[in-house]
C-alpha positions as CSV (number, residue, x, y, z in Angstrom):
1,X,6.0,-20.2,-7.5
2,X,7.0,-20.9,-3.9
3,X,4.0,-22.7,-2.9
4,X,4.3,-24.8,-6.1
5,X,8.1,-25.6,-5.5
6,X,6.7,-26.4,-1.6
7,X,4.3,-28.9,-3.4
8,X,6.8,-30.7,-5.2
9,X,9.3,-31.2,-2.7
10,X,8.4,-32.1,0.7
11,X,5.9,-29.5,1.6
12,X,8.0,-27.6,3.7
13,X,6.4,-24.4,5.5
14,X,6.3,-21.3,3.8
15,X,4.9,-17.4,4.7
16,X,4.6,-15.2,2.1
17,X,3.8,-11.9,2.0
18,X,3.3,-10.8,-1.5
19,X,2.7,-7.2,-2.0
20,X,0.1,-4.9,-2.4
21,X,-2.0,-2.2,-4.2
22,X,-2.6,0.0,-1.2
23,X,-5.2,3.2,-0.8
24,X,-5.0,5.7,1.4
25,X,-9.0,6.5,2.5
26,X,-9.7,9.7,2.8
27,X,-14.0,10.0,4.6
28,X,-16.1,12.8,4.0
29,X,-15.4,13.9,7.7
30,X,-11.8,13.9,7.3
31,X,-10.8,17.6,8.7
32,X,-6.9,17.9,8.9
33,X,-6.0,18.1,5.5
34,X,-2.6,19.5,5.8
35,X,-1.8,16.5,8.2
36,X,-3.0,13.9,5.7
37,X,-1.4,15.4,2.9
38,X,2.1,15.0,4.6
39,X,1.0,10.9,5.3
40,X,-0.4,10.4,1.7
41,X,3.0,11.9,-0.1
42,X,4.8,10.2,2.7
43,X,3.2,6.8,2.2
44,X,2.9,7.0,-1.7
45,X,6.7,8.1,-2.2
46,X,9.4,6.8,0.8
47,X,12.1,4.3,-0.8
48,X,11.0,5.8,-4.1
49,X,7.8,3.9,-4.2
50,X,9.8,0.6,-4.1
51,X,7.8,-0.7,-0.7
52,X,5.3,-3.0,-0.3
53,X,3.1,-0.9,1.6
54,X,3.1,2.2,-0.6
55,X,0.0,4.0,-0.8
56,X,-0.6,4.2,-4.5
57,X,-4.5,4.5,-4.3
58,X,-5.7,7.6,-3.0
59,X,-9.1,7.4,-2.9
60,X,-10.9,10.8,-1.3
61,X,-14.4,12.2,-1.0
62,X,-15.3,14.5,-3.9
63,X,-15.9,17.1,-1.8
64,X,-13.0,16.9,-0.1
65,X,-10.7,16.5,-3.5
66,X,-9.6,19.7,-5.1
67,X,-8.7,20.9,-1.9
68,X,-6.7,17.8,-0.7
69,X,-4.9,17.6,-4.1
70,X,-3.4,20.6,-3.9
71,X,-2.0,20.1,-0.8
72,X,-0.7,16.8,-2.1
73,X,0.7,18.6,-5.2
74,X,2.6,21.0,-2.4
75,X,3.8,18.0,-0.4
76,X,5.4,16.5,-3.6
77,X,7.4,19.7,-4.5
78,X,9.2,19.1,-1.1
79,X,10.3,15.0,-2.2
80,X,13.1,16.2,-4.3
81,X,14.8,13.6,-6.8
82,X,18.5,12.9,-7.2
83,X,21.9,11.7,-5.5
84,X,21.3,10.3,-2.1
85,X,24.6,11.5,-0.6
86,X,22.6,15.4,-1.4
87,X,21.2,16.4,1.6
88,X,18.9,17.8,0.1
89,X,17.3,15.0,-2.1
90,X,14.5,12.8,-0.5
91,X,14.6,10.4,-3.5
92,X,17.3,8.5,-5.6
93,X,17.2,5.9,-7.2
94,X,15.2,3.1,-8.9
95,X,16.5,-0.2,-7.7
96,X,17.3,-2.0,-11.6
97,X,17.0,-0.9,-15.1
98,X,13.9,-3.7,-15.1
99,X,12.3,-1.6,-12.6
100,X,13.1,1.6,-13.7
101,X,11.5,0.4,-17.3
102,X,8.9,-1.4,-15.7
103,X,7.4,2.0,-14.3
104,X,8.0,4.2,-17.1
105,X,5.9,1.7,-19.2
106,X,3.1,1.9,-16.3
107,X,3.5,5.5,-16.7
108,X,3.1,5.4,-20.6
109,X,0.2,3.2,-19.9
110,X,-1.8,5.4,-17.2
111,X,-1.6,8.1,-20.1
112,X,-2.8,6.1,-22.6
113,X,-5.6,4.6,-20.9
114,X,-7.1,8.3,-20.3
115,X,-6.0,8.9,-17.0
116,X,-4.6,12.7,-16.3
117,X,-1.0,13.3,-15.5
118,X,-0.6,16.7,-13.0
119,X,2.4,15.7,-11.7
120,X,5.7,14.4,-12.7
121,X,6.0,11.6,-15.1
122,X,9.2,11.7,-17.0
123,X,12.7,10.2,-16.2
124,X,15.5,12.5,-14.8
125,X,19.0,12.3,-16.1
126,X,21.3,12.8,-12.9
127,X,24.7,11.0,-12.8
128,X,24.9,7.0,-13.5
129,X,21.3,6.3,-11.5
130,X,17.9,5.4,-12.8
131,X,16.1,8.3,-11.4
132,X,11.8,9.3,-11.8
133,X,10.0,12.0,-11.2
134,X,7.6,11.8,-8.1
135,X,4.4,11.5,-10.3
136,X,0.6,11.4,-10.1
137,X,-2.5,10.9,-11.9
138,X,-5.7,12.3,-11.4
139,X,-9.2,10.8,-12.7
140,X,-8.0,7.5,-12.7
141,X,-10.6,5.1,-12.7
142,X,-11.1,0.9,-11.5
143,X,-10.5,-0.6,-14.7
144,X,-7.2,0.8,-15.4
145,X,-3.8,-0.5,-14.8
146,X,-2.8,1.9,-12.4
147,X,-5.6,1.2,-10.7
148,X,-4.9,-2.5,-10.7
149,X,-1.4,-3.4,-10.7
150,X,1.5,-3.0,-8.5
151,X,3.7,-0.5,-9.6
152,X,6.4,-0.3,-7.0
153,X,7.7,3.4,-8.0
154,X,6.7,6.5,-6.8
155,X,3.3,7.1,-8.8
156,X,0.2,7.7,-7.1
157,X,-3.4,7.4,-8.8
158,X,-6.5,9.4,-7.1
159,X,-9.9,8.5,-7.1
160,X,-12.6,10.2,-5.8
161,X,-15.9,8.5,-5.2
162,X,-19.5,10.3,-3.8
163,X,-19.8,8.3,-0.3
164,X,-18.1,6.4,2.4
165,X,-19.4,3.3,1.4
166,X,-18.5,3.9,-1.8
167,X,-14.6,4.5,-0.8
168,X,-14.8,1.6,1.0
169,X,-16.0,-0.5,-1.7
170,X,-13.3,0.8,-3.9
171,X,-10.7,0.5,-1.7
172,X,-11.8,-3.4,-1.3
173,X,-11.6,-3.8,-4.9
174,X,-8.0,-5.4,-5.8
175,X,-7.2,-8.8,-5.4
176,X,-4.6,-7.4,-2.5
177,X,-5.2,-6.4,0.8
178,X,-1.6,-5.9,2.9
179,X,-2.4,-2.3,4.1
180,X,-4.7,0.9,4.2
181,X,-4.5,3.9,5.7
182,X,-8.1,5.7,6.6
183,X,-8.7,9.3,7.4
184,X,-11.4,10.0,9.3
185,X,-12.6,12.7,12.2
186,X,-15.0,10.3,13.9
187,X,-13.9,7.6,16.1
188,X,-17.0,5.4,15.2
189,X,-16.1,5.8,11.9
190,X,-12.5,4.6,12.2
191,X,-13.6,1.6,13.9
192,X,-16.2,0.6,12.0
193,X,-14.8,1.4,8.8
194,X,-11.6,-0.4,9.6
195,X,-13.1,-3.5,10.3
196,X,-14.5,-3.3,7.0
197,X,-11.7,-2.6,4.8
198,X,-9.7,-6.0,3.6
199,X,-6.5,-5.2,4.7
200,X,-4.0,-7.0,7.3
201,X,-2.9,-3.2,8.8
202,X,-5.0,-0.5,8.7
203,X,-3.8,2.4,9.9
204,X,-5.9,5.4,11.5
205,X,-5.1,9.2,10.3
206,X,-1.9,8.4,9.6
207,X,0.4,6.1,7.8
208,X,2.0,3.3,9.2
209,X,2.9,-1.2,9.6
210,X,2.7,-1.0,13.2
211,X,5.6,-2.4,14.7
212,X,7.6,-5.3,16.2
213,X,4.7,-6.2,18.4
214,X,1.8,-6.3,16.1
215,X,1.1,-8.9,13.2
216,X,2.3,-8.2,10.1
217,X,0.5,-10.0,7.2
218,X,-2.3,-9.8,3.9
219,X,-5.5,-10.7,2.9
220,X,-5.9,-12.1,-0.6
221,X,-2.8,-12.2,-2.9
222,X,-1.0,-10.1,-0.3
223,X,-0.1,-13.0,2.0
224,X,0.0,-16.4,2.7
225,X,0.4,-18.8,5.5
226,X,0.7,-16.5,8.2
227,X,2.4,-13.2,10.0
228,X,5.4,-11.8,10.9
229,X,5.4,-9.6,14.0
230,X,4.0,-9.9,17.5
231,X,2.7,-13.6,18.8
232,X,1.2,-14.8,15.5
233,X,4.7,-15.0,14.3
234,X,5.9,-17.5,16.5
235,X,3.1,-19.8,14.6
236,X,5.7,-20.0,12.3
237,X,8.2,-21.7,14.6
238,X,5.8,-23.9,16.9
239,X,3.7,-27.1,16.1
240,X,0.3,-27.5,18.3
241,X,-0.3,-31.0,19.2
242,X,-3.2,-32.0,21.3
243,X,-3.1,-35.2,23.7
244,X,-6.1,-36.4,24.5
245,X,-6.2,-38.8,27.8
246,X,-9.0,-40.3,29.0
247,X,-8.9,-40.7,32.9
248,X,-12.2,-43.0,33.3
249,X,-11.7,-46.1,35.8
250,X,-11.8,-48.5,33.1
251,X,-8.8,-46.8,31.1
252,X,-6.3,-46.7,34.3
C-alpha cells in the first residue's frame, strides 16, 4: 500500500519494516534447556504476542522436544493473564476487538487444521479487556496457517524436524525473515548457521533486536528500503553523490 501510494505521488522515500513469522531454532547440540525455555516463552509471549519480533515458530530437534516442551509448558504457567495494574499478571490485554477476533479465529483454525492444542486457547473474561490465554500448539506442520501467517497474539506453534539442516530449512521457509533466535552449544555452529538463516537479526542463545547501534531491518516481506538502528540508518537521511573530475592537462 505504501510503496503503491509512493508510486503515485512523487516517489518519496519510504522504509518499511513489515513484520514477521519468527522461529526460535533450537540445534541438536543445544544443552541449556531451562535457559532457552525462559527465551522461547519470553520471546513468543511479551506485549501479549502483539510484537513484531515474536517468536511464534519454535522449531527444535526431535530429540531434544519432549524434554524442551515441558519446560516451555512450565515457563508459560508463570505468564499469568489479566489486569495490568496486578502485580502479579505478565499479560493483559489484546490491543482491539479486530485483534482480539483476529487470533481467536487463528486459534479456531490451528484446531481445525489438525494441529494439537496443549496449552491455553480460550478467551478469558476479566473486567472490560479483551484478554487470551497464553496458548500453544504442538505437531504443527508447514502448510498450516499457524505455520504461515502472522498472528500477532500470544500463540506459539512447535515443530520438530530430524536435523540441523532440516531446522534450518524450515525456519527459512516463510516469505518473512525480520528475526530468529538459534540455540546452539557450538560456536561454529552459531556462526555458520546464522549466516544461513534469512533473517535481518539473528540472535545467539537467547532472544533479542540488538540495540540502538545495530541495524534493524528484514529480508523478504519483512522489510523494505532499508534499516533503522546503527549507521545504515542514516541511509535514510543522506544522498550519495559522486563527482567525478578529471585532472589531465588538457581538461585544466
Amino acid at each position: 500500500m505504501f510503496v503503491e501510494f509512493s508510486a503515485k505521488s512523487n516517489l518519496k522515500k519510504i522504509i518499511l519494516e513489515c513484520g514477521g513469522k519468527n522461529p526460535a531454532v533450537v540445534l541438536s547440540d543445544a544443552k541449556n534447556l531451562d535457559n532457552i525455555a525462559k527465551h522461547v516463552a519470553f520471546s513468543a509471549l511479551w506485549n501479549m504476542g502483539q510484537n513484531c519480533t515474536a517468536n511464534a515458530r519454535l522449531i527444535v530437534h526431535k530429540d531434544l522436544k519432549k524434554p524442551l516442551v515441558e519446560k516451555v509448558l512450565k515457563e508459560f504457567d508463570h505468564w499469568k493473564t489479566g489486569d495490568p495494574l496486578d502485580p502479579n499478571n505478565q499479560l493483559s490485554a489484546i490491543i482491539s476487538p479486530e485483534q482480539y477476533s483476529k487470533i481467536l479465529n487463528y486459534i479456531d483454525i490451528a484446531a481445525k487444521e489438525g494441529a494439537d492444542l496443549i496449552y491455553g486457547g480460550k478467551a478469558i473474561q476479566s473486567g472490560n479487556g479483551l484478554f487470551i490465554e497464553p496458548t500453544i500448539f504442538d505437531n504443527v506442520t508447514p502448510d498450516m496457517t499457524i505455520a504461515t501467517d502472522e498472528i500477532f497474539g500470544p500463540v506459539l506453534g512447535i515443530m520438530s524436524v530430524d536435523s540441523d539442516a532440516a531446522a534450518i530449512a524450515l525456519a527459512n521457509d516463510t516469505s518473512y525473515g525480520l528475526q530468529t533466535s538459534l540455540f546452539t552449544s557450538n560456536v561454529t555452529n552459531a556462526h555458520r548457521f546464522a549466516r544461513a538463516l534469512q533473517a535481518g537479526t539473528v540472535s545467539v542463545n537467547c532472544y533479542g533486536e540488538g540495540d540502538i547501534t545495530t541495524p534493524f531491518g528484514g529480508y523478504k516481506l519483512s522489510g523494505f528500503g532499508g534499516r533503522d538502528n546503527g549507521f545504515s540508518a542514516h541511509d535514510q537521511y543522506t544522498e550519495t553523490k559522486t563527482i567525478w573530475i578529471d585532472l589531465s592537462e588538457d581538461s585544466v
